[in-house]
C-alpha positions as CSV (number, residue, x, y, z in Angstrom):
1,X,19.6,-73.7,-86.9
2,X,21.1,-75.7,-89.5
3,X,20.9,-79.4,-89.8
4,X,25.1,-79.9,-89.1
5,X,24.6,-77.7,-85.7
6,X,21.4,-79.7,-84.6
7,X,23.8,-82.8,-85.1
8,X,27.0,-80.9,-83.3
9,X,24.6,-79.8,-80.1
10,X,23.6,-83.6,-80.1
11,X,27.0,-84.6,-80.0
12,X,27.9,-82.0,-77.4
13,X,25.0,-83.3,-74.9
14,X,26.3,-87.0,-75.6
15,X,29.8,-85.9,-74.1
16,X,28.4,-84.3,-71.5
17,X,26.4,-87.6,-70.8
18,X,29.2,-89.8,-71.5
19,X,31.5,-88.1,-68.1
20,X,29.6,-89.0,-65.8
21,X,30.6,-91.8,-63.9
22,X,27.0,-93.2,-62.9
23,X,23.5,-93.0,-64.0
24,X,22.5,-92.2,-60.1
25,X,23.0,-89.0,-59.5
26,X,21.8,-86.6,-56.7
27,X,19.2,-83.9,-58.5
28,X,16.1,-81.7,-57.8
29,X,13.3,-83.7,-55.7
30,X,10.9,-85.1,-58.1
31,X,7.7,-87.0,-58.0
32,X,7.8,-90.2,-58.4
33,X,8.0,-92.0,-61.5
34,X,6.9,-95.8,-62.9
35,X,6.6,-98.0,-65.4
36,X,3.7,-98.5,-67.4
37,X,2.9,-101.1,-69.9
38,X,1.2,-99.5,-73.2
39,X,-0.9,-102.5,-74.4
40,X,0.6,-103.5,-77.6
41,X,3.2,-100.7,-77.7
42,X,5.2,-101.6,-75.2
43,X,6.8,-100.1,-71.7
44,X,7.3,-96.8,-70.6
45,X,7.8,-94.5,-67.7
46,X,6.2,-91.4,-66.4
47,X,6.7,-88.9,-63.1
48,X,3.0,-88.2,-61.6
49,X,1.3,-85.8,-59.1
50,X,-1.4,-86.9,-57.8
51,X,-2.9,-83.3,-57.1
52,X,-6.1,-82.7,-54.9
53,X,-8.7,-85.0,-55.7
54,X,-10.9,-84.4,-58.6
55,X,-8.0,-82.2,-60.2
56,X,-7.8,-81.4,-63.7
57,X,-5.1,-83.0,-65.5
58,X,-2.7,-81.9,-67.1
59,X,0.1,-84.2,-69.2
60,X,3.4,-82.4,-69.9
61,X,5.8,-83.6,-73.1
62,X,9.4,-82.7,-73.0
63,X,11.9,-81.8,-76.2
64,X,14.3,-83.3,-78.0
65,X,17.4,-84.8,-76.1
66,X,15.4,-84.2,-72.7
67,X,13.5,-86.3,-70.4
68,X,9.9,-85.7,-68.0
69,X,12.2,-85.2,-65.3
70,X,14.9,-82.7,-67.0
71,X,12.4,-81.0,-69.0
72,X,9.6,-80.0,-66.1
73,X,11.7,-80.3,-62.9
74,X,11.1,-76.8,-61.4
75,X,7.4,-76.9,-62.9
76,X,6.2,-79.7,-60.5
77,X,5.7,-77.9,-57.4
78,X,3.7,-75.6,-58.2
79,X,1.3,-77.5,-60.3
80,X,0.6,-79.9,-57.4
81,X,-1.6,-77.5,-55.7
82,X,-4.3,-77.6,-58.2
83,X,-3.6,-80.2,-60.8
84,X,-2.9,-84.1,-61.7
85,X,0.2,-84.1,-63.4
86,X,1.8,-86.6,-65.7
87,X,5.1,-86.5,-67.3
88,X,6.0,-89.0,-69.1
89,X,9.2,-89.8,-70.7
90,X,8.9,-89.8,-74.3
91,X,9.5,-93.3,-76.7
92,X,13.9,-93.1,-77.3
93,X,14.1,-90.4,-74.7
94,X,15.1,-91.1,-71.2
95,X,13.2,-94.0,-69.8
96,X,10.4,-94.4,-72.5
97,X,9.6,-96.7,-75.0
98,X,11.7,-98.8,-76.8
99,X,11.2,-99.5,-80.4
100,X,13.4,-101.5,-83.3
101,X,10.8,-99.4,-85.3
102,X,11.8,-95.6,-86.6
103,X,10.9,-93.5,-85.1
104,X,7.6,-90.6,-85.6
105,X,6.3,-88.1,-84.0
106,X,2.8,-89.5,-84.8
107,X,3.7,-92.6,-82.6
108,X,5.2,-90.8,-79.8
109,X,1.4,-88.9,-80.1
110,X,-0.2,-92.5,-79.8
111,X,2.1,-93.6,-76.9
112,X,0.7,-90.6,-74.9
113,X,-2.7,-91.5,-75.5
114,X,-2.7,-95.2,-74.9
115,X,-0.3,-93.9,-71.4
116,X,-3.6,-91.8,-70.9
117,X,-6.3,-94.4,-71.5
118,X,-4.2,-96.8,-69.4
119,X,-4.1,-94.6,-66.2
120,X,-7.5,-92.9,-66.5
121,X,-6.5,-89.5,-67.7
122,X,-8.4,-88.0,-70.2
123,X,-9.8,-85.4,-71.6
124,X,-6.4,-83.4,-70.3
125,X,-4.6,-79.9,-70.4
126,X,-1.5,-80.9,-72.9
127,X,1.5,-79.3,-72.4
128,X,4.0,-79.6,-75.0
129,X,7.7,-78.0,-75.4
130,X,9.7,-77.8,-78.4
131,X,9.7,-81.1,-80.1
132,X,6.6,-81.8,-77.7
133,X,4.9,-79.4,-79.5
134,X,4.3,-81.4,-82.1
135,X,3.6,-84.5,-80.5
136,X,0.9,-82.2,-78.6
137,X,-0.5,-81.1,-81.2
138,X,-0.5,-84.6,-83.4
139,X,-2.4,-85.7,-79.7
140,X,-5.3,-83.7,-80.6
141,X,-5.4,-84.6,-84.5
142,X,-5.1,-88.6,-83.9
143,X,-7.1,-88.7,-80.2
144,X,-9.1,-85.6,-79.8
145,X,-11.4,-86.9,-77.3
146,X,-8.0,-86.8,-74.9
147,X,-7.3,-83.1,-75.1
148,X,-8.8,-80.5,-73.4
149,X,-6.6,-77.8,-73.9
150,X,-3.1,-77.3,-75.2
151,X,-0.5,-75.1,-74.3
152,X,2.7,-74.8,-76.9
153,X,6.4,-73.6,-75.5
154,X,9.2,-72.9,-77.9
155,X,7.6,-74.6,-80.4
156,X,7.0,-73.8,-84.1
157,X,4.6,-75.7,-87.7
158,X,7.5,-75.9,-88.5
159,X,11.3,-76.4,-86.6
160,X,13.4,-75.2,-89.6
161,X,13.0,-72.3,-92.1
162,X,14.1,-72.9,-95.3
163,X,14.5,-76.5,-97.7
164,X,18.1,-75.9,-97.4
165,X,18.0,-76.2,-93.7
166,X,15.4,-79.3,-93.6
167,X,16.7,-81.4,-95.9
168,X,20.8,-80.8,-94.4
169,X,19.2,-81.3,-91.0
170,X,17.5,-84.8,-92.1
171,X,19.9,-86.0,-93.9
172,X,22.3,-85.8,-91.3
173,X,20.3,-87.2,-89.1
174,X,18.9,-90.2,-91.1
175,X,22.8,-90.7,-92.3
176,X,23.8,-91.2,-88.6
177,X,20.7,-93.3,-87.3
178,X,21.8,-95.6,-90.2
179,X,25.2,-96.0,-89.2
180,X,23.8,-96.7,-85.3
181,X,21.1,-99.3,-86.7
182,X,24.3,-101.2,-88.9
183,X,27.0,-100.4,-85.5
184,X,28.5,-98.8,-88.7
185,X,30.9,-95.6,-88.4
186,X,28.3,-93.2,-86.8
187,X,28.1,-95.6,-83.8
188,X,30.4,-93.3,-82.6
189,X,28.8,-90.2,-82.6
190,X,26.8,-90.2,-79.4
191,X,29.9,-90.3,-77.4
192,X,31.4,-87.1,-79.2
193,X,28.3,-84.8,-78.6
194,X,27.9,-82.9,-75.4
195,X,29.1,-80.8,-72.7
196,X,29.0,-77.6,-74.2
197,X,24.9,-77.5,-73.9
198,X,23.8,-77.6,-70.4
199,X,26.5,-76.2,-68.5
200,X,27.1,-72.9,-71.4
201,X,24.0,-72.4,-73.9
202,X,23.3,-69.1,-72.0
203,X,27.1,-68.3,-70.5
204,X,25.2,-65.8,-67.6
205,X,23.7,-68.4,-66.2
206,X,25.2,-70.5,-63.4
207,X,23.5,-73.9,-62.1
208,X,25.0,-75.9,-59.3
209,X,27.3,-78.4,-60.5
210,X,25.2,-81.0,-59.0
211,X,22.1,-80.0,-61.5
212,X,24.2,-80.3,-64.0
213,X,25.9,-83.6,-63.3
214,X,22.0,-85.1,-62.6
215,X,20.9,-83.9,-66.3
216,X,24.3,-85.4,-67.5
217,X,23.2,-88.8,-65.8
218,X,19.6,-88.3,-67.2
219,X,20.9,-87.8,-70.7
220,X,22.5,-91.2,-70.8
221,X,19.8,-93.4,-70.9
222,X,18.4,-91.8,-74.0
223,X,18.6,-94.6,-76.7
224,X,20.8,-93.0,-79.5
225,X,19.1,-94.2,-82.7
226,X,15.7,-92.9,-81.6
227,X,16.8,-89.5,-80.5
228,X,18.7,-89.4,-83.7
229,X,15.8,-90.3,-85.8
230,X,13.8,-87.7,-83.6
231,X,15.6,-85.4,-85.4
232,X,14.8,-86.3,-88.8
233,X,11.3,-86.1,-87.5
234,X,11.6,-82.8,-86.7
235,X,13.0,-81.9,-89.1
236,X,10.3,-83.2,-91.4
237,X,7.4,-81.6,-89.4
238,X,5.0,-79.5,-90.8
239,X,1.8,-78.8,-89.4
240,X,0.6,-75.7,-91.8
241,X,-2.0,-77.3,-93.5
242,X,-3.9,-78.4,-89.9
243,X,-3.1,-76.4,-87.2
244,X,-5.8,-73.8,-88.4
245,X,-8.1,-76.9,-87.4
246,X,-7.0,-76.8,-83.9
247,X,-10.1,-76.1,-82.1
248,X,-9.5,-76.4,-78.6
249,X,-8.2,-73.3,-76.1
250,X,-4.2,-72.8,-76.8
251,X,-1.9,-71.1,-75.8
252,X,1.3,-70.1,-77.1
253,X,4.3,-69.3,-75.6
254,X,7.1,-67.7,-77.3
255,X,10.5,-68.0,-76.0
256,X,12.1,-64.5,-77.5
257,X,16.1,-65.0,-77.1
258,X,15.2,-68.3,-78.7
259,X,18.2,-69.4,-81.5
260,X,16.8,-72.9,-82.1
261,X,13.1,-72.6,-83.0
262,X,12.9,-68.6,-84.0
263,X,10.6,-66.8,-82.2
264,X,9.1,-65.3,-85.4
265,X,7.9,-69.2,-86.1
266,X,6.3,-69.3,-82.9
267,X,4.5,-66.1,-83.3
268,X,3.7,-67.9,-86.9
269,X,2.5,-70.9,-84.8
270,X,-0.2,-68.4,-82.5
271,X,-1.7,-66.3,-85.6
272,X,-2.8,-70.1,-87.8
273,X,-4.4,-71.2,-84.4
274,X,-8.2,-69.8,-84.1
275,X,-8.4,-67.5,-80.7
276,X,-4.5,-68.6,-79.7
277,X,-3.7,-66.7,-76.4
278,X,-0.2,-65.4,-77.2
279,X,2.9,-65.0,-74.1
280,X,6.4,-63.9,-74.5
281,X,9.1,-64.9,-72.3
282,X,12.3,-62.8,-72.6
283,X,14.5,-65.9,-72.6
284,X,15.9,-68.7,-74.9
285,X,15.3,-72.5,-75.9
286,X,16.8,-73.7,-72.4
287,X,14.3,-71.5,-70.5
288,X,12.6,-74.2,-69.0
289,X,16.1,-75.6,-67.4
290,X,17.3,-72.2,-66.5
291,X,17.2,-70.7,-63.4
């Protein structure tokens, strides 16, 4: 995907965010969430599951433009049974941190481990999907101690093939993070971006209109800036030269009808990690909203 349609499907999710009328909105039952204050670093907010006593955790990070909630709301249930679960909402991204500074994927990594260390979590089974991949992965480099495991969805080393494609999708991004920092032109562009993407990335699918209104509301508290310069950072992620260095069980999952990170990058992803367990899922980036 090229850098002008990372920046249109941003815009597309913004409109979508932008109708609704209020940020309450009836969705899927989910655990509970609160805030947490990140010595230092600021507040944030995660969902938990307690899970049976003496569970193994496991901490789940969301993608770009998504939330905790949005990203894992069908995957609680079933994890309650036999595991402490934390979701939090990533720094720029629904209810997480709030910084002036720009943003990196290296901090978001550092959030979740001081989110960790604050509520007693570690060493954990990371989960991470699409852009929280990355911050996953970036987990284990910067805190190692904290990851047990690590299981990567519709992630890639690398988001975008090509230079062409990296450097169209940064500098789009960095242009309109710019323009949001000075309340310059771009100031507009979260309120152009998004209906298209929930409601019609896979047309065959059909969700209840109230799911889709409750991810509109969701979307809306996303800080624009940040998610904006998320994209720059993901755009300018590379992890070739260290995920051979992973040394902890993995596994990948490859999302095969995926037109966002391509499948043939997550493949990529599996073979540089030492004993990676490989899975394929006959669906597309949305999969883990789909029904």
């Amino acid at each position: 995907m090229s850098g002008v349609a990372f920046v249109l499907m941003y815009t597309k999710f913004k409109q979508a965010v932008d109708s609704v009328a209020s940020d309450e909105v009836a969705g899927p039952p989910l655990p509970l969430g609160r805030r947490v204050e990140l010595d230092g670093r600021g507040n944030t907010f995660v969902r938990e599951v307690e899970g049976p006593p003496g569970a193994p955790t496991v901490v789940l990070l969301h993608g770009w433009m998504a939330s905790g909630g949005l990203n894992w709301f069908q995957c609680f249930d079933s994890l309650a049974d036999r595991f402490r679960v934390l979701a939090p909402d990533l720094r720029g991204h629904g209810r997480g941190l709030r910084s002036r500074q720009r943003f990196t994927l290296s901090d978001c990594a550092d959030d979740v481990a001081a989110l960790m260390r604050e509520v007693e979590a570690g060493p954990a089974i990371v989960v991470g999907y699409s852009m929280g991949g990355p911050v996953a992965t970036l987990l284990w480099r910067q805190h190692p101690e904290l990851v047990s495991a690590l299981g990567l969805c519709a992630t890639g080393q690398e988001f975008l093939a090509g230079n062409r494609a990296r450097y169209s999708m940064r500098s789009s991004t960095t242009l309109a993070a710019a323009s949001v920092r000075m309340g310059g032109w771009a100031s507009w562009l979260p309120r152009e971006i998004s209906t298209l993407v929930l409601p019609s990335v896979v047309p065959d699918r059909k969700r209840p209109a109230t799911l889709t209104r409750w991810a509109q509301a969701e979307l809306r508290r996303h800080d624009p800036r940040m998610v904006l310069e998320a994209g720059t950072a993901i755009a300018s992620f590379s992890s070739k030269s260290w995920a051979p260095e992973i040394d902890v069980p993995t596994t990948v999952m490859v999302t095969e009808m995926d037109t966002t990170v391509e499948p043939l990058a997550q493949r990529r992803l599996a073979r540089a990690i030492p004993g990676a367990r490989l899975q394929r899922f006959g669906d597309g980036h949305l999969a883990c909203i789909n029904p």
